[in-house]
C-alpha positions as CSV (number, residue, x, y, z in Angstrom):
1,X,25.1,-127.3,-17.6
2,X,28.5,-127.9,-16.4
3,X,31.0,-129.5,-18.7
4,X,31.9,-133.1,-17.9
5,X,35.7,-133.2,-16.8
6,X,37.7,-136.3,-18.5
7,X,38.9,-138.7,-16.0
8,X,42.3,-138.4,-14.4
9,X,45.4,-140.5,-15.4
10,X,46.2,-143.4,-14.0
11,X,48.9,-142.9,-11.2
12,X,52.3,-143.5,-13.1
13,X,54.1,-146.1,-11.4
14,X,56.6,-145.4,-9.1
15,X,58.6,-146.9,-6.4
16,X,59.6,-144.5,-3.5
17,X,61.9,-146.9,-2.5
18,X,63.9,-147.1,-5.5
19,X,64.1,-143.0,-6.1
20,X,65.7,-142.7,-2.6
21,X,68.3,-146.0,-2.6
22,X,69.1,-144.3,-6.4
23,X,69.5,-140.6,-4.6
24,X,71.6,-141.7,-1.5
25,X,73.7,-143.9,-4.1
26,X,74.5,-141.2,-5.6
27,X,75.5,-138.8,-2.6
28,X,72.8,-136.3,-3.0
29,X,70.6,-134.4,-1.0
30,X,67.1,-133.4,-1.8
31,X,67.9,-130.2,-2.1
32,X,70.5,-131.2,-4.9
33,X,67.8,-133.5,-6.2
34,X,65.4,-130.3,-6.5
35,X,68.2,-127.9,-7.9
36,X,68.8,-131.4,-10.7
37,X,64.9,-131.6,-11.5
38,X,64.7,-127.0,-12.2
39,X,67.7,-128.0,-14.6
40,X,65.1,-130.8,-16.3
41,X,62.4,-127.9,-16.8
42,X,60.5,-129.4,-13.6
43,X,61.0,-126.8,-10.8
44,X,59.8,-128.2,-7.2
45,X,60.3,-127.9,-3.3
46,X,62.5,-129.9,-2.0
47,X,59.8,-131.1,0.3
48,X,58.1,-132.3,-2.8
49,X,60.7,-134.6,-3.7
50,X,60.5,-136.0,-0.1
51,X,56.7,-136.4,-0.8
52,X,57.5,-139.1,-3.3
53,X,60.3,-140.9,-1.4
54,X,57.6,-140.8,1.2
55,X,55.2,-142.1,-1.0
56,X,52.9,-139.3,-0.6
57,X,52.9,-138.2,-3.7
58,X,52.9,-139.7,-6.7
59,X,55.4,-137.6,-9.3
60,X,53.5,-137.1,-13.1
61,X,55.3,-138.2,-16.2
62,X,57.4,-134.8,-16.8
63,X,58.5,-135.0,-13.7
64,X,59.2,-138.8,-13.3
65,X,61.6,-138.6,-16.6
66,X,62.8,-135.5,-15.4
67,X,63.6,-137.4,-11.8
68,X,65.4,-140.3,-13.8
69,X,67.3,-138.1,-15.6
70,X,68.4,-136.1,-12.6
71,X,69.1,-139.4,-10.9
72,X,71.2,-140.9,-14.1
73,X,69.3,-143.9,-14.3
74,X,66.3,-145.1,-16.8
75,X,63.0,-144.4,-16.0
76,X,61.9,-148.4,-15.3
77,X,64.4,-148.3,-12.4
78,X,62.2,-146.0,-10.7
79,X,58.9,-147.2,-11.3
80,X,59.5,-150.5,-9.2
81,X,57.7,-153.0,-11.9
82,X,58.1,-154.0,-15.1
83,X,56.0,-151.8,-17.9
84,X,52.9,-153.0,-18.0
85,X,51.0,-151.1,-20.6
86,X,51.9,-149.0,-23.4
87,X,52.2,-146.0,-21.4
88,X,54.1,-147.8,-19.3
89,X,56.6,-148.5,-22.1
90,X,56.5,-145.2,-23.6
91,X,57.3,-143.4,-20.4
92,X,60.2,-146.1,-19.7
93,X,61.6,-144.5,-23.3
94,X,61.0,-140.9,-21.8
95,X,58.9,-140.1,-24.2
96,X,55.7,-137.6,-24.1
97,X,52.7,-138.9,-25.9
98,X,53.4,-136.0,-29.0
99,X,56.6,-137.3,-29.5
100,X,55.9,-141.2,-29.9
101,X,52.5,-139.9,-32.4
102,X,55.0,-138.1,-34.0
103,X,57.2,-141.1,-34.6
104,X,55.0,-143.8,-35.6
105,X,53.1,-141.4,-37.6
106,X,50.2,-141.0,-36.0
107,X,48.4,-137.8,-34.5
108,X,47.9,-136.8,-31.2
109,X,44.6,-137.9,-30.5
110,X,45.0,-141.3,-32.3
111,X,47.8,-142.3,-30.1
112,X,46.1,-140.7,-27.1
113,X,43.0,-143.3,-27.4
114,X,45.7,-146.0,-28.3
115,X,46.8,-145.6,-24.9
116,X,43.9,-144.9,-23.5
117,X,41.4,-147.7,-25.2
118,X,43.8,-150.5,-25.2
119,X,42.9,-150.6,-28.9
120,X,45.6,-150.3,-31.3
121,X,44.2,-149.2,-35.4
122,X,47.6,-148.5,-37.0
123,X,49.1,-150.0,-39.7
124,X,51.5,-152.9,-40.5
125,X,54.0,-150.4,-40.7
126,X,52.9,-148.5,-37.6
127,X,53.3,-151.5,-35.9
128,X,56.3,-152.0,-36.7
129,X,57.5,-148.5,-36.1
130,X,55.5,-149.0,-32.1
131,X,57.6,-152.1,-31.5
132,X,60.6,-150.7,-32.4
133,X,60.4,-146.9,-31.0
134,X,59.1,-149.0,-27.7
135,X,61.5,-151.2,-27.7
136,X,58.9,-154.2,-27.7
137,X,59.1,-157.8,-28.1
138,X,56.5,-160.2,-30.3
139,X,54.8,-161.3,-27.5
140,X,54.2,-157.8,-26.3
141,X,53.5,-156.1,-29.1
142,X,50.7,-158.6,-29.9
143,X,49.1,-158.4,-26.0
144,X,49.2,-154.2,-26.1
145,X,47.7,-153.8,-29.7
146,X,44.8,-156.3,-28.3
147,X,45.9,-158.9,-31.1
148,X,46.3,-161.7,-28.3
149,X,42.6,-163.5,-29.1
150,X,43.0,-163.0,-32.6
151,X,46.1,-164.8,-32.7
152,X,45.5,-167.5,-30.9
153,X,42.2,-168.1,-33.1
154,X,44.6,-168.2,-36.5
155,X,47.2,-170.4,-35.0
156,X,44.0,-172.5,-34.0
157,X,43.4,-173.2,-36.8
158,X,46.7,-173.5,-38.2
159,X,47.4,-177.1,-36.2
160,X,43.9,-177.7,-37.1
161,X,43.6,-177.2,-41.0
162,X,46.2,-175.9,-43.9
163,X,48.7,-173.5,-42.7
164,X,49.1,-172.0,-45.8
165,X,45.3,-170.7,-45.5
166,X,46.1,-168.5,-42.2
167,X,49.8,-166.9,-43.3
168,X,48.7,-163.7,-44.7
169,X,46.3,-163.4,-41.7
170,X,48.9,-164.1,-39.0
171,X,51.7,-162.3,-40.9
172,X,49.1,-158.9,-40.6
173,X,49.6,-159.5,-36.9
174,X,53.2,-161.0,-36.4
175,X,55.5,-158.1,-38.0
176,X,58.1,-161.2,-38.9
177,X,59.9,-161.9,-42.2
178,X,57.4,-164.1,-44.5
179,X,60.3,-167.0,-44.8
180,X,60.5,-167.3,-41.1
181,X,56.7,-167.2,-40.4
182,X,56.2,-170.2,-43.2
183,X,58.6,-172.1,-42.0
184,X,57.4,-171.5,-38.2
185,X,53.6,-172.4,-39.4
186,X,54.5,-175.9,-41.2
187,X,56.8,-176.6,-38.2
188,X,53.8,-176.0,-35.8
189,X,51.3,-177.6,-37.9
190,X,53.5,-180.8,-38.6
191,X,54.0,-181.1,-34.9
192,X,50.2,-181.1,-34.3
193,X,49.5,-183.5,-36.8
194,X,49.8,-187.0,-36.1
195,X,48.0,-189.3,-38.2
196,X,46.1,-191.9,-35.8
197,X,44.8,-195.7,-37.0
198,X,42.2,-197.9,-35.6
199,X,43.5,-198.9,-32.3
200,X,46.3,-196.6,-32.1
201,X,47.5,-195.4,-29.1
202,X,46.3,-192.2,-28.0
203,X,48.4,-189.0,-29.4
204,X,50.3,-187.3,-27.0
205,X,49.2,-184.2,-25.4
206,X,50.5,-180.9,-27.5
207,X,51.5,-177.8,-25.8
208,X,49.4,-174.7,-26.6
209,X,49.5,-173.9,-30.1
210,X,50.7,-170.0,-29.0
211,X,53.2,-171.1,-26.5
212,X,54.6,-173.2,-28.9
213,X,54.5,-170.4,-31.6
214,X,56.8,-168.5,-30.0
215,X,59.0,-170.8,-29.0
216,X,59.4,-171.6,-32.8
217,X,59.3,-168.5,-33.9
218,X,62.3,-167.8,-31.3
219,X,64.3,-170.8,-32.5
220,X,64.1,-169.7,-36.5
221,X,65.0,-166.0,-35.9
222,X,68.2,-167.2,-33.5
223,X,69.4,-169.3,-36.6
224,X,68.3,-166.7,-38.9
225,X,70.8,-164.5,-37.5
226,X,73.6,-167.2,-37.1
227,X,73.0,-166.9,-32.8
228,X,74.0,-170.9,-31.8
């Protein structure tokens, strides 16, 4: 019975575009561009590096890294969108999936499926280790750990009920210092709760309780750190 082959990566993203404005910028020819990439560990024709200015190739991540490097310019410059996904993010800090298990502590193969699944399992200190080797904010941290619904159940029910009731559970997914977080929780749930009386007028529409978290959350680390 023949062995079933794993499916093929995902194209990294690239823009063709952007490698050849960066190359003629820069006053080089492919050939030059070839000679840069053999001195990166990535040894190619210089016809291949007119494949991917072309756009008919699409260059792996070794040799995207190894293109940026060549080029002198980061490797989200040449990808032509904004990181996406974990791998995304990971190759925009030119890192191979070894070296960012081998920083957050994870093996191989866990970090692999991470990437992979969309599912994030590590701990609170893993995650806060992945947004800072990644260089990720809150908001996406939570959406590529798969926290998004989960969140926006707790802070639900924050503006709903107590808010003391949903801080531990919240704080496992918001890596934030527990002063900040209560304060950003009683602010949110005080803003959503407004007492009504017989014949009151109607209370006015709130934004959405996860918007408006961050927002908050924003405002108290900015005078946290004494930014006007």
């Amino acid at each position: 019975m023949r062995r079933r082959q794993p499916p093929a990566p995902a194209p990294v993203p690239f823009s063709p575009a952007a490698a050849r404005a960066h190359r003629t910028a820069l006053g080089l020819t492919v050939e030059q561009v070839a000679d840069g990439l053999a001195a990166h560990g990535v040894r190619l024709l210089p016809g291949h590096v007119l494949g991917w200015e072309d756009g008919l190739l699409p260059p792996t991540e070794e040799q995207l890294t190894a293109l940026a490097r060549t080029l002198w310019c980061p490797p989200a410059r040449l990808m032509g969108t904004a990181p996406a996904t974990l791998r995304d993010h990971r190759i925009a800090r030119e890192l191979t999936q070894d070296q960012a298990a081998r920083l957050l502590g994870l093996t191989p193969t866990t970090y692999r499926q991470a990437e992979t699944t969309g599912r994030w399992t590590g701990n609170e200190d893993q995650t806060r280790l992945l947004a800072r080797v990644l260089a990720l904010d809150l908001p996406t941290l939570i959406r590529l750990t798969g926290r998004t619904a989960d969140l926006d159940a707790r802070l639900r029910q924050v503006v709903q009920g107590r808010w003391q009731a949903q801080l531990h559970p919240v704080a496992r997914l918001v890596p934030v210092a527990p002063a900040v977080l209560e304060h950003v929780l009683a602010a949110l749930q005080s803003e959503h709760h407004t007492p009504t009386s017989w014949g009151a007028a109607p209370a006015p529409t709130r934004p959405d309780p996860t918007a408006r978290f961050w927002h908050l959350l924003a405002e108290a680390e900015a005078e946290a750190d004494g930014t006007p």
